[in-house]
C-alpha positions as CSV (number, residue, x, y, z in Angstrom):
1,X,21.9,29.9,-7.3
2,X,24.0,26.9,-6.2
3,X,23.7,24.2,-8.4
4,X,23.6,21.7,-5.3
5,X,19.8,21.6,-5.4
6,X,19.7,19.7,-2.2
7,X,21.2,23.3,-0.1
8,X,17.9,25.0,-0.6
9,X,16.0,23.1,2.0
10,X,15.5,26.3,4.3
11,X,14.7,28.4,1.4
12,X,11.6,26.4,-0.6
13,X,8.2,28.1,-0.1
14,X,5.6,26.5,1.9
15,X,2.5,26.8,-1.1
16,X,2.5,23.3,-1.3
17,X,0.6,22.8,2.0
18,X,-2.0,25.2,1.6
19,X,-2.8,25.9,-2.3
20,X,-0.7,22.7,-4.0
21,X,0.1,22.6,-7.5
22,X,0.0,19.1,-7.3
23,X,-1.6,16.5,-5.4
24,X,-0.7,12.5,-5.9
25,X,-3.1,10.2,-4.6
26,X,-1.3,7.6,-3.5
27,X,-3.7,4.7,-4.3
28,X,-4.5,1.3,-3.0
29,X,-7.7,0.3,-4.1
30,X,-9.6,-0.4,-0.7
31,X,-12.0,1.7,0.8
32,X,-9.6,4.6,2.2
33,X,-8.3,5.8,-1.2
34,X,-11.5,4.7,-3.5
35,X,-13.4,7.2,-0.6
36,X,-11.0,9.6,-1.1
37,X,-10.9,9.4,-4.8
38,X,-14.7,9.4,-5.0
39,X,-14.4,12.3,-2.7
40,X,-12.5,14.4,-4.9
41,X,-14.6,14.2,-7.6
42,X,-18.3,14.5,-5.7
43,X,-17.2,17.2,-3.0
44,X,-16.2,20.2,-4.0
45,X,-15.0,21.6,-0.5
46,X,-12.6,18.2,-0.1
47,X,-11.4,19.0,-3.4
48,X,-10.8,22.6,-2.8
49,X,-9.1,21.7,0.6
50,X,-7.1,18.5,-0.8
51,X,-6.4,18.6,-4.3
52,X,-7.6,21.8,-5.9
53,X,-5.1,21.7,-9.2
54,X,-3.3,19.2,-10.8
55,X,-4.2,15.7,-9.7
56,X,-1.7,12.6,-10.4
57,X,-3.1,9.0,-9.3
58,X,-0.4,6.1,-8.8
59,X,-1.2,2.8,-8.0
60,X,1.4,0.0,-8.0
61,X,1.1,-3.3,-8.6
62,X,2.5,-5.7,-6.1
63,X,1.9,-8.7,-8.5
64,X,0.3,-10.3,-5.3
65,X,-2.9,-8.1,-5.0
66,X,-6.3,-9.9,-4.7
67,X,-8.9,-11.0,-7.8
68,X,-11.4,-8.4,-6.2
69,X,-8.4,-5.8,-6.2
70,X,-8.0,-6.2,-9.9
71,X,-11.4,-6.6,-10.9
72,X,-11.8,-2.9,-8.9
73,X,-9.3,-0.9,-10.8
74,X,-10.5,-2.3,-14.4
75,X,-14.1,-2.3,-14.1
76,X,-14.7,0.9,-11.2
77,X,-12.0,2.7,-11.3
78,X,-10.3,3.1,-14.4
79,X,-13.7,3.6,-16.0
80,X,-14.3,6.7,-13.2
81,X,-10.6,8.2,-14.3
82,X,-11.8,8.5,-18.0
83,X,-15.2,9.9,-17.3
84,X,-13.8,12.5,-14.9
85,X,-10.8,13.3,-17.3
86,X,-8.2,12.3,-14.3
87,X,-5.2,10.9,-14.9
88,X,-4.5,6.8,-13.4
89,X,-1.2,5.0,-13.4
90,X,-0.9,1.3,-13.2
91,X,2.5,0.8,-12.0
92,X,3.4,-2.5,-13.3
93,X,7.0,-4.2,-12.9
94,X,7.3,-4.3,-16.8
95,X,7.5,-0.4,-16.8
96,X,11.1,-0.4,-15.2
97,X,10.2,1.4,-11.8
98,X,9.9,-1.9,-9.4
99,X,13.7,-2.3,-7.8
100,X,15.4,-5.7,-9.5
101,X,15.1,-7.3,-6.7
102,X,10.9,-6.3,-5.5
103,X,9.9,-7.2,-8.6
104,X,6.8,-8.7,-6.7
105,X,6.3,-9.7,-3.4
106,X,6.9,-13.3,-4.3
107,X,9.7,-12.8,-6.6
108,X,11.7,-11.2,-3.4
109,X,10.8,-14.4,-1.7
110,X,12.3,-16.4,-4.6
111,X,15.3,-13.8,-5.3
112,X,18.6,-16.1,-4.2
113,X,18.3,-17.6,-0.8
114,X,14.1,-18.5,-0.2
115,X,12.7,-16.5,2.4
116,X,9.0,-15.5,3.8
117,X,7.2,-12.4,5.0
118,X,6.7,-13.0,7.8
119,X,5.3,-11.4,11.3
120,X,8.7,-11.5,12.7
121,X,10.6,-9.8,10.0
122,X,10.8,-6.2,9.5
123,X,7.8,-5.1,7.0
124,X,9.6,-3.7,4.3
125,X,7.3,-4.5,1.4
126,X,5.2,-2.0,1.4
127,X,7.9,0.5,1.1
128,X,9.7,-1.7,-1.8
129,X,6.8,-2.5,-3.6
130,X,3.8,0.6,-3.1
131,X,5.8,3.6,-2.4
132,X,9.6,3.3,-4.1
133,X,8.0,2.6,-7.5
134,X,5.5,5.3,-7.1
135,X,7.9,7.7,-6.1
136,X,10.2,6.7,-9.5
137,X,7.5,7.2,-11.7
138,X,6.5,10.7,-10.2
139,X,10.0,11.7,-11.0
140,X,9.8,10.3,-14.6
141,X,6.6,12.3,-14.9
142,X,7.4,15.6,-13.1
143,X,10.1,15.8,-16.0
144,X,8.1,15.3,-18.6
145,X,5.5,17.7,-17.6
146,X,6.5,20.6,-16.1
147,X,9.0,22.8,-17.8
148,X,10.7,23.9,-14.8
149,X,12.0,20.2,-13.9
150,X,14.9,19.8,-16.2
151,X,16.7,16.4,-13.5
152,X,15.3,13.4,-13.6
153,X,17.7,11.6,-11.2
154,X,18.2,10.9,-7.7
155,X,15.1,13.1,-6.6
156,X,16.8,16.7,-8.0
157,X,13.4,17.0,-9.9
158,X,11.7,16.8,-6.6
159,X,13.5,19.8,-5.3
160,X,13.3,21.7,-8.7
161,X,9.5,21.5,-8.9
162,X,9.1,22.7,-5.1
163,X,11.4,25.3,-5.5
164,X,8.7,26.9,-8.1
165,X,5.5,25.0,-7.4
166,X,5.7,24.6,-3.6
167,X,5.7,20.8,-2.1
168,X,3.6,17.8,-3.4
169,X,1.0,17.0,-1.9
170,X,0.8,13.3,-1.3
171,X,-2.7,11.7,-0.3
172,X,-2.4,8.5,1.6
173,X,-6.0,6.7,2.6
174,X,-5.6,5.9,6.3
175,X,-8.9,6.2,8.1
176,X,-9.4,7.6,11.4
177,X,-8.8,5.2,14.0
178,X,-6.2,4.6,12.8
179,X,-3.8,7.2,13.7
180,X,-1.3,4.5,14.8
181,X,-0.5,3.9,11.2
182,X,1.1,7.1,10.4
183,X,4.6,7.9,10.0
184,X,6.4,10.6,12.3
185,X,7.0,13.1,9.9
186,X,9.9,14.0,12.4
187,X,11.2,10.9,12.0
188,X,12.0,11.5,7.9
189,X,15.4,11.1,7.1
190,X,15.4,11.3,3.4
191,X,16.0,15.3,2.3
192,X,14.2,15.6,-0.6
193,X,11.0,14.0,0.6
194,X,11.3,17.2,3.4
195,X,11.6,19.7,0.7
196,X,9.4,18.5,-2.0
197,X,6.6,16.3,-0.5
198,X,4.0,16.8,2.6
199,X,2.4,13.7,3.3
200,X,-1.7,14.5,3.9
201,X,-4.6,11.9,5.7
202,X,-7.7,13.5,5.0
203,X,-9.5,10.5,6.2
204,X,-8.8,11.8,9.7
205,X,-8.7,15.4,9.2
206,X,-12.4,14.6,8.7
207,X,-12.9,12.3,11.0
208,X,-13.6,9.3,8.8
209,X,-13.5,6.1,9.5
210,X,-14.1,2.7,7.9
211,X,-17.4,2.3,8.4
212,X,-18.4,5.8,7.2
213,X,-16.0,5.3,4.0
214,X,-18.5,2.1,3.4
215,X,-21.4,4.0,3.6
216,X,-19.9,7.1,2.2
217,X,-18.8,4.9,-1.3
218,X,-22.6,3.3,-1.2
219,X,-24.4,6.4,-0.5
220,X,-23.2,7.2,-3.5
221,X,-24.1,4.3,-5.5
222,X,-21.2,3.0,-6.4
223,X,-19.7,-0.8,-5.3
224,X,-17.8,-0.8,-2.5
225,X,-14.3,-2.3,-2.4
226,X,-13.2,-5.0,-0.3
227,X,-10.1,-3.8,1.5
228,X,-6.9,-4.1,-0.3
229,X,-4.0,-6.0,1.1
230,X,-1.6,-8.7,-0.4
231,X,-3.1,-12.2,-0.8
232,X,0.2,-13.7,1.1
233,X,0.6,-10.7,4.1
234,X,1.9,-12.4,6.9
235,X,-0.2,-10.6,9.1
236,X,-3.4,-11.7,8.2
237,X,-5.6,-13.2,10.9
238,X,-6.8,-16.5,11.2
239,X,-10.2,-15.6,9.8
240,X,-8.3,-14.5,6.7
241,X,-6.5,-16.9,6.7
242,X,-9.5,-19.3,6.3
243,X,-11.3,-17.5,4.2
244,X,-8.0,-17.7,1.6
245,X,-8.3,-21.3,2.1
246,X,-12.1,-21.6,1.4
247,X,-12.1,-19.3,-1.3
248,X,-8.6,-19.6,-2.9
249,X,-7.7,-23.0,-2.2
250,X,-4.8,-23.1,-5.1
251,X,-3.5,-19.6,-3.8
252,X,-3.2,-20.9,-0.2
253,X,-1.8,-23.7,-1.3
254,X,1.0,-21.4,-2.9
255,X,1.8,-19.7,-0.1
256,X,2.2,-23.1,1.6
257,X,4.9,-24.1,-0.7
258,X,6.7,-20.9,-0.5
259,X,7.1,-20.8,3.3
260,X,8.0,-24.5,3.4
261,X,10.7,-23.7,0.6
262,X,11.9,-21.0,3.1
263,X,11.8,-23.3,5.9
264,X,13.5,-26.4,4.0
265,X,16.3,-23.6,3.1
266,X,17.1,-22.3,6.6
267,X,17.3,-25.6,8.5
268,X,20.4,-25.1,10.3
269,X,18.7,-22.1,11.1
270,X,18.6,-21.8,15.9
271,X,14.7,-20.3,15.0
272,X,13.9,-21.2,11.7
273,X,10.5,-18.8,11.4
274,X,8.0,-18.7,9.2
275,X,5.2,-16.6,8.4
276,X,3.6,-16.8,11.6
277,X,7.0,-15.8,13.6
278,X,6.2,-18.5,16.0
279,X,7.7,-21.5,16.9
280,X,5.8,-24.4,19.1
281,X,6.0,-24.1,22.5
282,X,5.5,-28.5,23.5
283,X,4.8,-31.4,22.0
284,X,7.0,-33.5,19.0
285,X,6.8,-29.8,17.3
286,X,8.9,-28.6,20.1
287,X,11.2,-25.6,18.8
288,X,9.1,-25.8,15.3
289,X,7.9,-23.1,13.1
290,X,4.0,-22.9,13.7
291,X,3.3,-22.9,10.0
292,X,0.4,-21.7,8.2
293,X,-1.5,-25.1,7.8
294,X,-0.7,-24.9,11.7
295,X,-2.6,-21.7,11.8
296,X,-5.0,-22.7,9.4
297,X,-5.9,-25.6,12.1
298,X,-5.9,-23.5,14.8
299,X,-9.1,-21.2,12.5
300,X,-11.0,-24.3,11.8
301,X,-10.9,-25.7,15.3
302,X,-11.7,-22.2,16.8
303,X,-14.7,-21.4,14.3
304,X,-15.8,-25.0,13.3
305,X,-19.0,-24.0,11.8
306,X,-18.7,-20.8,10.2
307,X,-19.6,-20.5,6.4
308,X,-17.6,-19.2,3.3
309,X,-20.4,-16.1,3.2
310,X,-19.3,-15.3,7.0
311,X,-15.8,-15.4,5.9
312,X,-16.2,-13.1,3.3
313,X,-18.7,-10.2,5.6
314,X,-15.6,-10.7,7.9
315,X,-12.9,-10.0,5.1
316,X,-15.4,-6.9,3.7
317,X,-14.3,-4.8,6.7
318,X,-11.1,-6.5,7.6
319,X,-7.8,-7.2,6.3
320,X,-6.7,-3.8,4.4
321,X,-3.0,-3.3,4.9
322,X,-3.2,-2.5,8.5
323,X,1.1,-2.8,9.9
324,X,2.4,-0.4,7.5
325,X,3.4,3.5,7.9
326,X,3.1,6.3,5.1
């Protein structure tokens, strides 16, 4: 066999798809994955279909996820994981498998030269933050559990288990509806993930969506998560916006002061954005980033009487990580 484990794409059964050895759920803490995750455990047939062996669940920690987010995965979900006997990572940045420079969403801001996430910038931080340390850890773990992964480094352990397990299945919560959020597998570049990994949605394989994930989760007794995005995405809408404000004041007020850091540090910039990607059309803000207390304005003026309760019904079913691909 050549020892170039990378030349056996064409030659790796296709198991994997049908009957996997594996299954990773990829999770995120909001209502897709916790259906999926309650799914597994409650239905035997979406078991049988989606994860019918060994069962791996990865959650990483962004460092900018939400108080509800947290209070979630210690007081739902990690309890649910012991009772069931399934086993939950916590990918935090102390465990070595955040890149130096994502160590957290705001840290990359800080990292050298400030900058923002912002709508006008390419969304890269779901990739640097959710899935690169997710896939590191899997290969750390592969290693250490299987006996026929003897590579731990750049992905060969990927290709090893495939080669005698069949691919990974990988779980990603997207519900239906939301088709537009799923990446082209045609479109994968990276060889190993081809050989060793086949991306799943069973949300939409079983037609799914949010609203039946809500009342799926409370049929069945338990809480219901809000949806799980970053506190600071750049493309939350102005109701979410407000609602940060009126319930987070101090963590608004953060993100504030990080996009005027940004701002103050690209000056000379010809379209100095921020997180908004605009810039004012008129007025003595001519050529100006529209900033977020801009925005923030823009919410109050346009929904001048609505209350913190109506904010949060609003951010219930809105505001889950809507932009990105998997």
């Amino acid at each position: 066999m050549s020892t170039d484990l990378f030349s056996v794409a064409n030659t790796l059964v296709s198991v994997g798809v049908d009957n996997p050895k594996l299954s990773i759920l990829s999770m995120g803490l909001g209502q897709d994955s916790m259906t999926i995750m309650f799914k597994i455990v409650h239905d035997a047939d979406f078991k049988a279909k989606y994860a019918p062996n060994d069962l791996l669940v990865l959650f990483a920690d962004t460092g900018n996820e939400n108080d509800f987010t947290y209070a979630y995965r210690d007081n739902v979900l990690i309890p649910f994981c012991k009772k069931h006997e399934i086993e939950f990572v916590s990918i935090t940045n102390d465990m070595g498998y955040h890149g130096n420079t994502w160590m957290s969403l705001t840290h990359q801001w800080n990292n050298g030269h400030p900058t923002i996430g912002s709508v006008a910038y390419p969304k890269t931080c779901t990739h640097n933050l959710k899935l690169l340390p997710q896939y590191r850890y899997l290969e750390n773990w592969l290693f250490e559990n299987y006996e026929c992964v003897t590579k731990k480094k750049r992905k060969q352990g990927y290709v090893q288990f495939a080669q005698t397990h069949g691919r990974i299945n990988w779980i990603v919560g997207i519900a239906s509806g939301e088709e537009n959020r799923v990446f082209d597998a045609e479109k994968e570049t990276a060889l190993w993930k081809k050989q060793a990994i086949h991306v799943i949605y069973p949300l939409i394989s079983e037609g799914m969506d949010r609203q039946k994930c809500q009342d799926y989760i409370g049929g069945l007794g338990y809480e219901i998560p809000f949806p799980s995005s970053c506190i600071f995405c750049p493309f939350a809408s102005k109701l979410e916006i407000l609602y940060l404000f009126r319930a987070y004041p101090d963590r608004f007020n953060e993100w504030v002061m990080l996009e005027q850091n940004k701002l103050d540090a690209h000056q000379s910039a010809v379209r100095n954005l921020g997180v908004s990607g605009r810039l004012h059309k008129d007025g003595h803000k001519k050529g100006e980033a529209v900033t977020l207390l801009d925005v923030l304005k823009e919410a109050m003026k346009k929904h001048p009487h609505i209350t913190l309760n109506e904010l949060a019904e609003h951010r219930f079913s809105h505001g889950h990580c809507v932009v990105s691909k998997y």
